[in-house]
C-alpha positions in Angstrom: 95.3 95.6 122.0 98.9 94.2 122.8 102.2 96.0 122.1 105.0 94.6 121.0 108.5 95.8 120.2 111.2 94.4 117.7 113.9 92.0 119.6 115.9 92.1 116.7 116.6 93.2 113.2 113.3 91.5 111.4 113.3 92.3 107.4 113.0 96.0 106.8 112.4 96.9 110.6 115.2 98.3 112.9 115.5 96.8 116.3 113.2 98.5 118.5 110.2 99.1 116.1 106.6 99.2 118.1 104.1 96.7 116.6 100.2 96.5 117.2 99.4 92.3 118.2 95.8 92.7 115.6 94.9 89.3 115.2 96.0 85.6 115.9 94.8 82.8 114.7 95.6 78.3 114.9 94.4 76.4 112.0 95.6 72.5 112.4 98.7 73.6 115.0 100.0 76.1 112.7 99.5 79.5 114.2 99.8 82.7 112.7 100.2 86.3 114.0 99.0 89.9 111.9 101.0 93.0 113.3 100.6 96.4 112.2 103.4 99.1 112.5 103.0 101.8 115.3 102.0 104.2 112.9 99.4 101.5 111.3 100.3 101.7 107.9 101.8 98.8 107.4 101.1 94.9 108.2 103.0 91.9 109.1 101.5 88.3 108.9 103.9 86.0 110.4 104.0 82.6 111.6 104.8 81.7 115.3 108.8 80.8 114.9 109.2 84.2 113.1 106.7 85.8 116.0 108.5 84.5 119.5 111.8 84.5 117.6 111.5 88.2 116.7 109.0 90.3 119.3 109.0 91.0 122.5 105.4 92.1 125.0 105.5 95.9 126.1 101.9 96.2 127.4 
């Protein structure tokens, strides 16, 4: 599973929140992204402007 940290600010996240890559998926060039928070209790589907704009790869 890929980690991935906060770049910036990103809704109710501070910069620096860890994030859990769960799924990604491409349907007709749109691609989408489902996060969970480090803890796991809460998920983030997101499309891939919001993704590259917003999250960086730890591991």
């Amino acid at each position: 599973m890929k980690k991935y940290m906060l770049k910036n600010d990103f809704r109710d996240f501070k910069k620096g929140a860890q994030f859990y890559l769960i799924a990604e998926s491409e349907f007709i060039g749109i691609k989408e992204y489902v996060l969970r928070s480090g803890d796991l209790k809460i998920r983030l589907s997101i499309n891939d402007s919001e993704f590259r704009k917003n999250f960086i790869l730890l591991s």
